[in-house]
N, C-alpha and C positions, 0 to 999 in steps of 0.2 A: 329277602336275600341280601348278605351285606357283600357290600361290592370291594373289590380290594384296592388296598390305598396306591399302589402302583396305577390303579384302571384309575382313581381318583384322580390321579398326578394328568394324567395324560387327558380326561375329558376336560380340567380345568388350561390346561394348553389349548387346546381345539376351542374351548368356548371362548379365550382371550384373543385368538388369531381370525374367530368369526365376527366378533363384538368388532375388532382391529379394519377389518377389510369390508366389513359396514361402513363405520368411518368415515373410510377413503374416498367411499364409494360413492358415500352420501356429499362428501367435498367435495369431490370431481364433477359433479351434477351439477351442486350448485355454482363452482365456477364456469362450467358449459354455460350455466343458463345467463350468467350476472354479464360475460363474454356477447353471449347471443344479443343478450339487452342494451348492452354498448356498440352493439354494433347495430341492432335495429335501427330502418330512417324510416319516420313517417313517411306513409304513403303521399299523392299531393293530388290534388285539384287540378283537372285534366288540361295539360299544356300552359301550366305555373307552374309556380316553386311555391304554394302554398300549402300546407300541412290540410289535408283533409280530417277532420273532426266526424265526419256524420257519423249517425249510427243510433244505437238506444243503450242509455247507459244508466248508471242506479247506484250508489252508494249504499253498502254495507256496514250495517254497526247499529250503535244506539245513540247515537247522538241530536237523533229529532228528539230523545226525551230530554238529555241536557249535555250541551256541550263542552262543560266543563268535566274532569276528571271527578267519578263520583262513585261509590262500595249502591249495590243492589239497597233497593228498600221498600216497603208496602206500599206506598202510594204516594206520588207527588203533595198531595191534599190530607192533609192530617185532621183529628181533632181529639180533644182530652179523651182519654179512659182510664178506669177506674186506678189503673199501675203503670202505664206509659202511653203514647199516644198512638191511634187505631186511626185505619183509612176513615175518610167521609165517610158516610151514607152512601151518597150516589156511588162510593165505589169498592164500598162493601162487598157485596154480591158477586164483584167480579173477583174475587178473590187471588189468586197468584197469577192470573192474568191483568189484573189492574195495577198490577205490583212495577217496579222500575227496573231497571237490569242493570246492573254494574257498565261499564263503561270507560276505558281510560283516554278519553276525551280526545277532540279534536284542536283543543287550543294550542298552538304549536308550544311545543318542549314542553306541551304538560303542565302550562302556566294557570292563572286566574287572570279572568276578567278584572282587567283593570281600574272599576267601575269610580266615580267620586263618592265621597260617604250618603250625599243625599241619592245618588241614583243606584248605588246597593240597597238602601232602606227601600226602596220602590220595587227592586226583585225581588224582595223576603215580599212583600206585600204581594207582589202578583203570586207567587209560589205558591202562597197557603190562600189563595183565591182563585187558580188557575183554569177552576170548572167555569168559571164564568165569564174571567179576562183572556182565555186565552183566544184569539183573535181565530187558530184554525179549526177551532170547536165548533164556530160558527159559521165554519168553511168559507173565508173571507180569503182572500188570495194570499198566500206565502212569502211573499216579497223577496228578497236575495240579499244575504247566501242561503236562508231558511231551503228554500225549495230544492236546492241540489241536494239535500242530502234527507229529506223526508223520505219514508220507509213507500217510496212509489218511482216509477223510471219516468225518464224522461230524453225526447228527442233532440238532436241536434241536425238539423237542417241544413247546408252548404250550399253556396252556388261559387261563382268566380268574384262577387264583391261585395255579398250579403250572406247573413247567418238568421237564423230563425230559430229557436228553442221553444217548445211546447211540453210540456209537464201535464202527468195524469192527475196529477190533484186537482180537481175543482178547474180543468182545463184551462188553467193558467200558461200565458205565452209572452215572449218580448222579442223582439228584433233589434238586433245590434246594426249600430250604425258604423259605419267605415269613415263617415264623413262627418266633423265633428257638426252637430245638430244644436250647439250653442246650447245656454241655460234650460233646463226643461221647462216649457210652459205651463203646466202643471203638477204638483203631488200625485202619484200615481201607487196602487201597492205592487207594480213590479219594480215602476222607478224606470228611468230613463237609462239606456245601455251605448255606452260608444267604444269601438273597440279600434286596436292595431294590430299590428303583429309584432314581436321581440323575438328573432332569430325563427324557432317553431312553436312559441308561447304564442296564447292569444291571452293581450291583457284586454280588460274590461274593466271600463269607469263606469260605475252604476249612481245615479243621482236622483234626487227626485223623488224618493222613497215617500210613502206614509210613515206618519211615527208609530204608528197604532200593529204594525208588525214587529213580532219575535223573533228570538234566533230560535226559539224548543221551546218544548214545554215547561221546561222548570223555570219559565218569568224572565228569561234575558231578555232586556227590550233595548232599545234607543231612544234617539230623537230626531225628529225632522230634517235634523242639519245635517245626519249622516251620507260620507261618502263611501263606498265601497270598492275595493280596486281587484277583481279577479287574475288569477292567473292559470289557465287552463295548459297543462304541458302533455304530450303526448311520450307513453314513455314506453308503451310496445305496441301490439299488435289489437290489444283487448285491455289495454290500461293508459287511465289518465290519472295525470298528478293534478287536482284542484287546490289552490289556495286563496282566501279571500282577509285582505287587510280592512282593519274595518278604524276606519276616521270619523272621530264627534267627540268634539271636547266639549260639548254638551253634557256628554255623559259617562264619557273615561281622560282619565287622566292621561294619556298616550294611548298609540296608534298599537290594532295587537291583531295578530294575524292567525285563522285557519287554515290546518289543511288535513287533507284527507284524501287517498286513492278513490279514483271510479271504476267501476268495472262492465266494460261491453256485456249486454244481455245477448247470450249464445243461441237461443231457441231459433231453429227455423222458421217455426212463425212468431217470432218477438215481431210485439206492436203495441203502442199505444194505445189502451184502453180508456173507455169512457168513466169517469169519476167525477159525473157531475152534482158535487154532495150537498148544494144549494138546496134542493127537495128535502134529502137526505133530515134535516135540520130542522123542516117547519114547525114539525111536532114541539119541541124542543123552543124554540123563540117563540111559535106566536098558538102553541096547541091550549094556554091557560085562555085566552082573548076567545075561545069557543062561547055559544051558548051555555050549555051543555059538559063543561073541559071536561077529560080524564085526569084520573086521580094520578098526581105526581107525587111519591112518598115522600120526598126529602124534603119537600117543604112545608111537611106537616109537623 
């Protein structure tokens, strides 16, 4: 049925005044909400002025695989084929589940690791080695920032002059101190945590680190001497703004910083589950050292 150009004229009015007061509509929301969020005050720590943090919270994205800005790809782990290069072996089989996801990074403004040229040459080297070197394959503790934003939640704890954070990976935990605890006594892979407060930030100086932790998968690493300086801000109800500067002229030319939104786990029974991937692994490190081993393909 051909419709007449007069009914033409007039449905394209109506669909420009619908398309028009969407818009609006959708403006008006989001100034209520940007409004609402300026006005939100962190909740506080009962009979203080301290910002209450507790809760169970998780990072969304892809940035445990690399935290740099980086286009989808098959597999972290490459190796020649016959016209371009094909995942490993080991992670053939998994096919577009083994594959990488695009990403537009958490390094703030979408920079690059500022790495020195001998400590970029040591990340292409872990990259295309990273079934072997990567530290949480072999579910060795995550160390920090790594653990905030690994694809697993994790707790924060409050009282009136201590903090506790416990993480579901491989039930890794650290305790911030309020009171400065002087040099760490030891290398640790969560590293030593000493916190304040800046206005409703809580900063954290994390020290003390293993070198043998990563930022992701795709081979970011450090050194010993890194310092790390968190900045946890509270920015509504069910979000936190995290940023972690990360210090080691060891191994970057300058100091360079992440960040990334957290978001409160809503479930009524959100909780901490058990991930303790230490068993998880045997197979895996010590299943050749059998009498008896099973056959493991890729090393054949």
């Amino acid at each position: 049925m051909r419709v007449p150009q007069s009914h033409v004229s007039i449905l394209g009015v109506l669909a420009s005044r619908f398309l028009k007061s969407l818009t609006l509509a959708a403006t008006l929301l989001a100034c209520i909400s940007v409004q609402a969020e300026d006005d939100w005050v962190a909740p506080r720590i009962s009979g203080t002025e301290i910002p209450d943090l507790s809760g169970i919270w998780q990072a969304i994205g892809s940035a445990h695989w690399d935290i740099e800005r980086h286009l989808a790809r098959p597999a972290l782990q490459m190796r020649d084929g016959p016209a371009v290069p094909v995942p490993h072996q080991r992670i053939l089989a998994l096919g577009a589940i083994g594959a990488v996801p695009a990403g537009m990074g958490i390094v703030k403004d979408g920079g690059k690791i500022p790495y020195t040229e001998e400590a970029l040459a040591i990340r292409d080297e872990n990259r295309a080695d990273y079934l072997n070197r990567d530290p949480a394959i072999k579910c060795y503790l995550p160390g920090v920032p790594r653990s905030t934003y690994m694809p697993f939640p994790f707790q924060i704890v409050q009282g009136h002059d201590s903090m506790f954070i416990v993480y579901e990976f491989a039930n890794a935990d650290r305790i911030l101190y309020f009171e400065d605890p002087g040099p760490a006594p030891v290398d640790s892979w969560m590293g030593q945590s000493y916190a304040k407060w800046d206005g409703d930030t809580l900063v954290v100086e994390v020290t003390g680190q293993m070198p043998d932790t990563w930022f992701d998968r795709a081979g970011n690493h450090h050194s010993a001497s890194m310092k790390v300086v968190e900045r946890w801000t509270p920015t509504g109800p069910n979000h936190m703004q995290y940023e972690a500067t990360i210090y080691d002229e060891e191994t970057f030319t300058e100091p360079w910083t992440i960040s990334l939104p957290l978001y409160r786990r809503m479930e009524p029974d959100a909780r901490i589950m058990d991930f303790k991937c230490v068993e998880f692994v045997e197979e895996l490190m010590y299943g050749k050292w059998r009498r008896n081993p099973l056959p493991r393909g890729w090393e054949e």
